[in-house]
Every structure is written in structure tokens, then in C-alpha cells.
VEXDREN-2710 file (C-alpha; in Angstrom, 1 decimal):
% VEXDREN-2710
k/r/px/py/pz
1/UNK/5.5/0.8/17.6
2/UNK/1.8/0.8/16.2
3/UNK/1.5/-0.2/12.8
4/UNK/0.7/2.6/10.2
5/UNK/-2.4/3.0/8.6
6/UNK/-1.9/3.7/4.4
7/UNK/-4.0/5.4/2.2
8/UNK/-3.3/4.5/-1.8
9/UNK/-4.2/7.3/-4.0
10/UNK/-5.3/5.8/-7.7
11/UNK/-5.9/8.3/-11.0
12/UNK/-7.8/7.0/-13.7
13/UNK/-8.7/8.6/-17.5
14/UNK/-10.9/6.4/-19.6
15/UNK/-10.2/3.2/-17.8
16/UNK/-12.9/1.4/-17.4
17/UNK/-10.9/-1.9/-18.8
18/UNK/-8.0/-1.5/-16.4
19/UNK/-9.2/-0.1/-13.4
20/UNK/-11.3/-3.0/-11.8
21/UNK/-8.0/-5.2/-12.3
22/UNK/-5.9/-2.8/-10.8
23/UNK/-8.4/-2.6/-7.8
24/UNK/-8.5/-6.1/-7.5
25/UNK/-4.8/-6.8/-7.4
26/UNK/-4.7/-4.0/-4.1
27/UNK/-7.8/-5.7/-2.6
28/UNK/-7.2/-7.6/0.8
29/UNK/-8.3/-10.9/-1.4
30/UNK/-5.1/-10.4/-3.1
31/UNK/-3.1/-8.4/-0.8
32/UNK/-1.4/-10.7/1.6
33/UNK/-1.0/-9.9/5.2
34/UNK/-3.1/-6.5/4.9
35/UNK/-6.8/-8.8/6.9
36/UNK/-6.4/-6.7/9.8
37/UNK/-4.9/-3.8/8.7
38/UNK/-6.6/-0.4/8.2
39/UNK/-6.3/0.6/4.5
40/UNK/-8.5/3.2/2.0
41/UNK/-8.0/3.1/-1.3
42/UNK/-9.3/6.3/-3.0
43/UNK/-10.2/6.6/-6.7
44/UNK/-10.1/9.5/-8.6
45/UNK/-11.4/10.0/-12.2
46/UNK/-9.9/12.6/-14.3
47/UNK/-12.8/13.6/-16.1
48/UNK/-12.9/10.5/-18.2
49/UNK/-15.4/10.3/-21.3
50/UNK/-15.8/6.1/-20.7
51/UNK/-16.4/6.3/-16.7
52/UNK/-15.0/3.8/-14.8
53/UNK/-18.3/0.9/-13.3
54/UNK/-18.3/2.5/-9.7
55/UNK/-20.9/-0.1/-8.9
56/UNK/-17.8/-2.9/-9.9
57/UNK/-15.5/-1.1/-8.6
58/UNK/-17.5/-1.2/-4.9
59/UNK/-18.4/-4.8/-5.8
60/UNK/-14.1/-5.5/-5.6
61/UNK/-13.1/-2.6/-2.5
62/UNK/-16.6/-2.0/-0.7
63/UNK/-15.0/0.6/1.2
64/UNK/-13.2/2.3/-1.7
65/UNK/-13.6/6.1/-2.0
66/UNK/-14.2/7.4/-5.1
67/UNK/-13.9/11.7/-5.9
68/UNK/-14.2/13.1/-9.9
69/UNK/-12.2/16.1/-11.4
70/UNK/-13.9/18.6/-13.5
71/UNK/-12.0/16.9/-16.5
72/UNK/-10.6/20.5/-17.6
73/UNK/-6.9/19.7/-17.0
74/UNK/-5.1/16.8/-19.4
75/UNK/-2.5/16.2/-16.7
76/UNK/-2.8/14.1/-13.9
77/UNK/-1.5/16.6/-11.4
78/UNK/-4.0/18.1/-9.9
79/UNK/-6.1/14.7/-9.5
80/UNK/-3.4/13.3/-7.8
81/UNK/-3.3/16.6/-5.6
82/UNK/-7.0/16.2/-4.8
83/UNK/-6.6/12.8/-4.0
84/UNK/-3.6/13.7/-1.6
85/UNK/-5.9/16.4/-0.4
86/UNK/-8.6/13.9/1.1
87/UNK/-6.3/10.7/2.2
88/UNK/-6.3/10.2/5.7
89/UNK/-4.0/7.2/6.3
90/UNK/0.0/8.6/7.8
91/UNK/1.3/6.6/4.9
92/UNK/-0.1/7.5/1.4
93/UNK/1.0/5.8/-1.8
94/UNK/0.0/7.2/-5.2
95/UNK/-0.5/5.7/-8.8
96/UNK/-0.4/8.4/-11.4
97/UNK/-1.2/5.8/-13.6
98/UNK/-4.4/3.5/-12.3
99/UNK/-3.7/1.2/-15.1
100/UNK/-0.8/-0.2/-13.2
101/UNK/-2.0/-3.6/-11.2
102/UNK/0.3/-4.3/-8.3
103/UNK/2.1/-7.2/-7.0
104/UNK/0.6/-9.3/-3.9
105/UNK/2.7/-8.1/-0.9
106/UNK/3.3/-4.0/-2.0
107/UNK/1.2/-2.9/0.3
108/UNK/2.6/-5.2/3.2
109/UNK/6.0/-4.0/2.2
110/UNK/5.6/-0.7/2.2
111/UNK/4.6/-0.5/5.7
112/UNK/6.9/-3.0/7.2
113/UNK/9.6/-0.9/5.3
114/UNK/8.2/2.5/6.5
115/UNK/7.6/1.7/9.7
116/UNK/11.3/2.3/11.5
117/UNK/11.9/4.9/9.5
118/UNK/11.1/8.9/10.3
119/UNK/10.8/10.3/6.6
120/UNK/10.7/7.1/4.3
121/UNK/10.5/7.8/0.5
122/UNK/9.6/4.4/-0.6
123/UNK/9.6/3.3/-4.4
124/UNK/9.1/0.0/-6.4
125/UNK/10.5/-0.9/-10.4
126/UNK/7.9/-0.9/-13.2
127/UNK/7.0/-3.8/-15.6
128/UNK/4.6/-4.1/-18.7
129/UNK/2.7/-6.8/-19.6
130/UNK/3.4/-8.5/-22.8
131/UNK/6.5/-9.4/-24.4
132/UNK/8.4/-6.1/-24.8
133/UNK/8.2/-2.5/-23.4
134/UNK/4.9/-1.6/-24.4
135/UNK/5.9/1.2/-26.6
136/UNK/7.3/-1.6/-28.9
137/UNK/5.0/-4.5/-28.7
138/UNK/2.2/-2.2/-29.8
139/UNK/3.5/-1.7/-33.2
140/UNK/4.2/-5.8/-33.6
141/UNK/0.4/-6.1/-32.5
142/UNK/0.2/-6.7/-28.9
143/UNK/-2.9/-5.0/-27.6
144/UNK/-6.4/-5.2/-25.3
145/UNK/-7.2/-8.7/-26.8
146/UNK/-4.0/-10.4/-26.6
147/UNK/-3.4/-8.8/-23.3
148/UNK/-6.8/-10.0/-22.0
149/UNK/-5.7/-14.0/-23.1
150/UNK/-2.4/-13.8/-21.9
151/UNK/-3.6/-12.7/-18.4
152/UNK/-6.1/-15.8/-18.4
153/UNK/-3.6/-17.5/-19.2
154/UNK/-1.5/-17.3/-16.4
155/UNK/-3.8/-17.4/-13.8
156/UNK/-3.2/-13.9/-11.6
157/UNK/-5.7/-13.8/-9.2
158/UNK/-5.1/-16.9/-8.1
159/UNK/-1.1/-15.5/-7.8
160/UNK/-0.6/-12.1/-8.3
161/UNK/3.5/-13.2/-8.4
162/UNK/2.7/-14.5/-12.1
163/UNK/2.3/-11.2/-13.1
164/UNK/6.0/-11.6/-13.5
165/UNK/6.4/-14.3/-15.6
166/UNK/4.5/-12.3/-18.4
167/UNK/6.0/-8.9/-18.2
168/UNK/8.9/-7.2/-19.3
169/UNK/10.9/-4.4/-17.3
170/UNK/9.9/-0.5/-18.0
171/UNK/12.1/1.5/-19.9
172/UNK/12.3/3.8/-16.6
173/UNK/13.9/0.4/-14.8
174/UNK/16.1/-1.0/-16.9
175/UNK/18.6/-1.5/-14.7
176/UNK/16.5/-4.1/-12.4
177/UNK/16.4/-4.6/-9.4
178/UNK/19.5/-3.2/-7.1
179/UNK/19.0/0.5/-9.0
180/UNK/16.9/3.2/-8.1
181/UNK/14.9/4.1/-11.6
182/UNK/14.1/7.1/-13.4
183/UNK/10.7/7.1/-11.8
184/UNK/8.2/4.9/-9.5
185/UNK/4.8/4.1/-10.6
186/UNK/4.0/3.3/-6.7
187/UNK/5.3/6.1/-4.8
188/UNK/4.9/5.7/-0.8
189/UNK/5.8/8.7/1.9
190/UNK/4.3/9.7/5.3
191/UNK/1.3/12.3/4.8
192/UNK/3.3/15.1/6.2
193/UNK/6.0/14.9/3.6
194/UNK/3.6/15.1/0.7
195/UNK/2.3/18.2/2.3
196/UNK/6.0/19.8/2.7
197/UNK/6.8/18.9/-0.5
198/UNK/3.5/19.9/-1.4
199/UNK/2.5/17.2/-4.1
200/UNK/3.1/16.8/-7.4
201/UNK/3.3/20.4/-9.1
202/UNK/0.5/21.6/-11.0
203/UNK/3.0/22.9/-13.3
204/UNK/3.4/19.7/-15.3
205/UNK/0.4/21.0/-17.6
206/UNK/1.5/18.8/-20.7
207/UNK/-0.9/15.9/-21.9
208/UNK/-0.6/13.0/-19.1
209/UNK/1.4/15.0/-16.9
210/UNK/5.0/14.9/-19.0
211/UNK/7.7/14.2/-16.2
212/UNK/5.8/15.0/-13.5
213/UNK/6.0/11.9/-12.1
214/UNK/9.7/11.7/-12.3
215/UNK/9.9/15.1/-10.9
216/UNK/7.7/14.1/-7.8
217/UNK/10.8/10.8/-7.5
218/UNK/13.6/13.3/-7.4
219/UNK/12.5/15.9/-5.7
220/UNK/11.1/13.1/-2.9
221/UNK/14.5/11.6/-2.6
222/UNK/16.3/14.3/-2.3
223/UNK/14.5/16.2/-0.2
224/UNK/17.0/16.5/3.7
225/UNK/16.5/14.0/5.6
226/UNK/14.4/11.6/3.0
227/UNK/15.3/7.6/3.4
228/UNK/15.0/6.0/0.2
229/UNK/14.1/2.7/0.2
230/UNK/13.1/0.1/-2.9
231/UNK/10.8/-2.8/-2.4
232/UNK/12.5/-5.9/-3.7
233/UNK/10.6/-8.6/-5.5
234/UNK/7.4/-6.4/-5.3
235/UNK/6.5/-4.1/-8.6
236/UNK/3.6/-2.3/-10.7
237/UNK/2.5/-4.2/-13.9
238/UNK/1.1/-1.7/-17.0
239/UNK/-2.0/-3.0/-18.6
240/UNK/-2.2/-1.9/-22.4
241/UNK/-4.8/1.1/-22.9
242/UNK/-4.3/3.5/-25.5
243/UNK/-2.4/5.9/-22.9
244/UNK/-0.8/9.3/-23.2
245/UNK/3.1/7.8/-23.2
246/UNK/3.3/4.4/-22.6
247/UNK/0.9/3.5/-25.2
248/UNK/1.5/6.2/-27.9
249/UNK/2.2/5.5/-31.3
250/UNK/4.5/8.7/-31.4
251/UNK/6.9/9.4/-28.8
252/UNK/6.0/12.7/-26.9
253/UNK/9.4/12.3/-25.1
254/UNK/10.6/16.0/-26.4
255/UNK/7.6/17.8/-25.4
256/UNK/7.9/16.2/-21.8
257/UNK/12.0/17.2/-21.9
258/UNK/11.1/20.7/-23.0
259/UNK/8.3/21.3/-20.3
260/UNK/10.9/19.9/-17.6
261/UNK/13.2/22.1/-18.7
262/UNK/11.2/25.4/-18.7
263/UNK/10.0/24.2/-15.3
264/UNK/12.8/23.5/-13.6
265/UNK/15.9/25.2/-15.8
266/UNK/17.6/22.0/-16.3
267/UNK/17.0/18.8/-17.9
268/UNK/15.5/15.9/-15.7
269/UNK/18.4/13.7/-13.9
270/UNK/18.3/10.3/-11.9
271/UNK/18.0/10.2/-8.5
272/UNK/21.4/10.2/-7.5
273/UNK/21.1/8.8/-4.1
274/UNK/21.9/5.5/-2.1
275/UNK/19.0/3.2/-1.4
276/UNK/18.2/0.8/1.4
277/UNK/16.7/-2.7/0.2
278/UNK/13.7/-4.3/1.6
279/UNK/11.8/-7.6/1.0
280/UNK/13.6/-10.4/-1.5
281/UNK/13.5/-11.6/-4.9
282/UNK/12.1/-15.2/-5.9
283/UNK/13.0/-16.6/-9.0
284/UNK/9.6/-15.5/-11.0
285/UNK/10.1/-11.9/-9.2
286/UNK/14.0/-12.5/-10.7
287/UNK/13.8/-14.3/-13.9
288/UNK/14.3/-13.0/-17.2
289/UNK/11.2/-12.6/-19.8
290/UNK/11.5/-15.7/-21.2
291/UNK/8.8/-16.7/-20.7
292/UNK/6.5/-13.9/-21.4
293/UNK/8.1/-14.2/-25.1
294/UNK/7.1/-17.6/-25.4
295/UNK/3.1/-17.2/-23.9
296/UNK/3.2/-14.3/-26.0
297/UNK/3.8/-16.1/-28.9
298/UNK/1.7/-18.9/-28.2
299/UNK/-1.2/-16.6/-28.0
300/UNK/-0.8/-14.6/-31.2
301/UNK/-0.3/-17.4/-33.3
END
């Protein structure tokens, strides 16, 4: 069977911290076993008032694409749609969220685990740096400064795996590892399913797309046919930026339940389907967060 070729579709809004990191953690220097394989990453700014350095960004992915929005729309929808609109690759991952670095062997994974498969719907569990979900450690004073030392601190680039060792699970997957979560923050399916499914909906209007993205999870795995699969010991790590949920100091939660509602005429569930498992876990992809608390606290002291 000839190996797939993945497109990896990234959304940014006044990112110009986050993004370079994120590119560089899905760059083939960091990327394992991607040298010889045919990959485009494609960029898209959401009409951002702090523009992301394209010249740094071209420095990290020479070959990376890079498309604008006309910033009208405060969701990410239809940035992700034009995004979708322009990837070429037959498997196409999206980040809703480009502040989201990845772990070393997602895009490896991804393909090895869509490969077999006719209609995979392939998903990965969230983390955030720093000691605690982020909405938390925010308000005890964890933020761009702290986050900058700690990541120095543990050396990524040299292995993207200790991204682990200073993050703490995602409220959305809680549950770990052998559960499917409320959403995916790397979502991977052939080209032609996005387009029967026909991308995210542009009905998600709310501030930073409300549950859009969980709506795009369930209606993906549950869609006939779909095989759901989560990546073991591979993840999505949430750099701290000010953002629309993750990062908010009040919660927006009821405004995103409300929209869903009105949308779809009942309130947003969890995937209620049986996934398959691919890849492994390593102790740092296992362990608890330990010992983010501790380099946390080293490093605000």
C-alpha cells in the first residue's frame, strides 16, 4: 500500500509567541520518521492584530503555506474551512487552536494508524503546560514568563517527549489515556471525509468557535462507517496566550452550551463510540504531573 501523503491544517489569532513553537515541534527536525515523507503544513491567520513573523515561520517549515482571513469572523470556523479548502495531502489533520505544540511522533502515527483503514477518524488527548489546567494556574500566576523558563528548562527541542513531564491533562481528557475525550485538539481524517462531512460548521459564530470543535469530534465519529482510533503516548501541549477559553479569566462555558444547543437542539454529548489503540505509552508519556508541580515551583519561587 503507498504511504499517504498528510496535509496539517494550523489556525492562528494573535500568536506570534506560540506559533513558531508549534511549527517547530511539526517540523521534520522534530518529527521523527516523517525525512522522506511528503508533508505541507498550511498556516492560516484569522485576521490577527499581532501577525504572526512569516519570515520565522519560513525560516522553521521552508515549504509552509501560509493563507489570511479577512479577520471579520471571531470564530475559527471558517479559517479552518479555508484551510480545508486548499490542503492537498489524502490525510488532513487540523489544529483549531495553533497554540497547541505537538508531540514528536503525531504525525508518524497518524499515518501508520490511517493507513489500513478506509474512513479513519483519528484523535489524540490534550495537555497544558504548567502545573494545572490552564484555566486554574492562570489565576495562581502561571503565565508567558513562567511558561517561557519552564520550557528552557526542560530542554524540548532536543526531546519533544519532555513536553510531558511539564504538563498537566486537559479538562476535555481527564480520563487519560484508554478514553476517547470530549474533543481532540489534533483531529486527522482522509480529505474526502472532511468534504462529506463538510468541515467544521460555520454555524459555531461564538467568540473562538464555542463547541465547534467538539461538534466536528462527534459528528466525525459517528458519522457510518468512521473507525476511530486514538494515538497512544502522542498528544497536543497548550502554550499559555491570553486565549478565548483556555485562557479566560471568566468561563464562557454557558454561552458555548447555549449556542450548541440552538445549533443542534440538544446539549453536546461524548462520543459514545469504541476506539481502536495505536502506538504505546512510555513512562514520561504515562506519568503523573509530578513533576511539572515541582519545576513549576522551582521556577516561581
Amino acid at each position: 500500500m503507498s504511504e499517504l501523503v498528510l496535509s496539517v491544517v494550523l489556525v492562528s489569532y494573535n500568536m506570534a509567541r506560540e506559533i513558531p513553537r508549534t511549527l517547530r515541534s511539526l517540523s521534520r527536525t522534530m518529527q521523527w520518521g516523517m525525512d522522506d515523507t511528503k508533508y505541507e503544513i498550511l498556516l492560516v491567520d484569522n485576521g490577527s492584530s499581532e501577525p504572526v513573523d512569516y519570515d520565522l515561520c519560513r525560516q522553521i517549515i521552508p515549504d509552509i503555506k501560509i493563507l489570511e482571513t479577512d479577520g471579520q469572523s471571531s470564530s475559527p470556523v471558517d479559517a479552518i474551512n479555508l484551510g480545508l479548502s486548499i490542503a492537498t495531502g489524502e490525510l488532513v489533520g487540523v489544529f483549531i487552536d495553533g497554540a497547541r505544540m505537538a508531540s514528536p511522533g503525531l504525525l508518524r502515527q497518524a499515518l501508520d494508524a490511517a493507513a489500513p483503514l478506509c474512513k479513519p477518524v483519528i484523535g489524540t488527548i490534550a495537555f497544558h503546560l504548567g502545573p494545572d489546567v490552564q484555566m486554574k494556574s492562570v489565576q495562581a500566576g502561571y503565565n508567558q514568563a513562567v511558561e517561557d523558563e519552564l520550557l528552557e528548562s526542560c530542554d524540548w527541542q532536543s526531546d519533544g517527549y519532555r513536553l510531558f513531564g511539564i504538563s498537566t491533562l486537559a479538562a476535555s481528557s481527564s480520563r487519560g489515556w484508554f478514553m476517547v475525550p470530549k474533543e481532540t485538539n489534533a483531529l486527522f481524517m482522509r480529505r474526502e471525509h472532511w468534504t462529506a462531512l463538510g468541515g467544521y460548521d460555520p454555524a459555531f459564530v461564538t467568540r473562538g468557535g464555542g463547541h465547534a470543535n467538539h461538534d466536528m469530534w462527534y459528528r466525525a465519529c459517528h458519522d457510518t462507517g468512521s473507525e476511530v482510533v486514538m494515538l497512544l503516548g502522542e498528544a497536543t501541549f497548550h502554550q499559555v496566550h491570553g486565549g478565548i477559553a483556555t485562557n479566560a479569566s471568566q468561563s464562557r462555558s454557558a454561552a458555548y452550551i447555549e449556542e450548541y444547543r440552538a445549533i443542534r437542539g440538544y446539549a453536546h454529548k461524548h462520543p459514545d463510540v469504541k476506539p481502536r489503540f495505536y502506538g504505546s505509552l512510555t513512562t514520561q508519556s504515562a506519568q503523573t504531573m509530578n513533576t511539572s508541580i515541582e519545576l513549576y515551583q522551582k521556577h516561581a519561587s
